[in-house]
N, C-alpha and C positions, 0 to 999 in steps of 0.2 A: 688639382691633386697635390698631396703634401707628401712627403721622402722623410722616413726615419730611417737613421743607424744606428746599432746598437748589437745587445748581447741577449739573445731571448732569454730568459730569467725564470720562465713560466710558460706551459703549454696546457692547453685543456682542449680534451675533443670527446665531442659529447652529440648525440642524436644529428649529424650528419654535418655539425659547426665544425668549427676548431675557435682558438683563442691563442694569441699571444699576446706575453707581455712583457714592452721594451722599456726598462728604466720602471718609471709610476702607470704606465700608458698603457690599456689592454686593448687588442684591434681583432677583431672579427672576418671570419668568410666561411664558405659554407665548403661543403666538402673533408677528404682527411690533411693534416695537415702535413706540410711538406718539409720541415725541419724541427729540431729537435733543441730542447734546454741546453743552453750551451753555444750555439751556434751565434756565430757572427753574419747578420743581417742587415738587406736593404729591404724597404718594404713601402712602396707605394699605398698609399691610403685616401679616403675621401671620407672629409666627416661631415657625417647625418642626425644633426642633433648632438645627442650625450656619445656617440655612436662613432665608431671609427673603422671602416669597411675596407678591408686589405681589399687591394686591385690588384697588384701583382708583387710577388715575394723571390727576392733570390739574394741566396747565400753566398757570402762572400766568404766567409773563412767556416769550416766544420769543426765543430766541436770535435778533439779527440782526447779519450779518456785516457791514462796512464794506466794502458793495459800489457805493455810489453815484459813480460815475467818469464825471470830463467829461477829456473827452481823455484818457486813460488813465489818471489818477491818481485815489487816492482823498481824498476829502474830508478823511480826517486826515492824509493823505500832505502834502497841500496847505498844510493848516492849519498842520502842525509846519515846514514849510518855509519860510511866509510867514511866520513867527516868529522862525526864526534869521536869517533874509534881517534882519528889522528887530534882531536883535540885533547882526548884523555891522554894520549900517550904524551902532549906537549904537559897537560899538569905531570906527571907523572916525572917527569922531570923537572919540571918544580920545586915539587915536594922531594926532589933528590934521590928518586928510588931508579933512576933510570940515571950513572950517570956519565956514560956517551951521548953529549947532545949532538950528534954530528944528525944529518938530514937523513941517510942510511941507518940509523938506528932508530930511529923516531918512525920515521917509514916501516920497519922491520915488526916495531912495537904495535903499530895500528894495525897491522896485517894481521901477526896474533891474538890479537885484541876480536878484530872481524871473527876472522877465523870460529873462536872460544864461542861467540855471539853464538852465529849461526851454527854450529853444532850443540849446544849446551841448552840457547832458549826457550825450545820446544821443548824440552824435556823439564828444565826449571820452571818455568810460568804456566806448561798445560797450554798454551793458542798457538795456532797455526804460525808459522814461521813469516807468511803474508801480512798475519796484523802485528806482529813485532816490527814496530818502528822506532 
């Protein structure tokens, strides 16, 4: 019997199979299947031919989605947003329109900046406040 690891990539369950596939590799058993795209895997197998017959599968790390949303955005939606905010506000002083460079002011400016975003871009661009990234 042979041991793969990896990151399931691809799942198909179909008339009582299932399918996974680890890297290039698709492995087969019968029944539904017990994890999900995404998931980090061990996966015992035996191959029969062209064929590769999962024996026993367990998950070692679970896929999890970046579903943690306060008002509708998600946390790395947030995160990258609050980032360019304080990148804008560093050009912005740059281009000398801003000019207290002190770390309190720069900070002060991306706050505003966020701020302006998330009040303003629903209403400018017409989409959900979630797919503004």
């Amino acid at each position: 019997m042979d041991i793969i690891k990896g990151i399931v990539k691809a799942v198909s369950n179909k008339d009582g199979k299932y399918g996974i596939k680890i890297g290039e590799y698709w492995m087969n058993a019968f029944g539904e299947c017990p994890v999900k795209k995404g998931d980090e895997v061990e996966i015992e197998y035996e191959v029969n031919g062209n064929y590769k017959n999962i024996k026993n599968i367990k998950t070692t790390k679970p896929y999890v989605e970046d579903n943690i949303k306060q008002d509708g955005i998600s946390e790395t939606a947030r995160l990258r947003r609050k980032t360019d905010c304080i990148g804008y506000a560093i050009e912005l002083v740059k281009c000398g329109f801003i000019k207290d460079t002190s770390i309190k002011e720069i900070k002060k400016t991306a706050e505003e900046l966020e701020n302006w975003i998330e009040d303003k871009s629903p209403k400018l661009f017409g989409i959900p406040i979630d797919n503004f990234q």
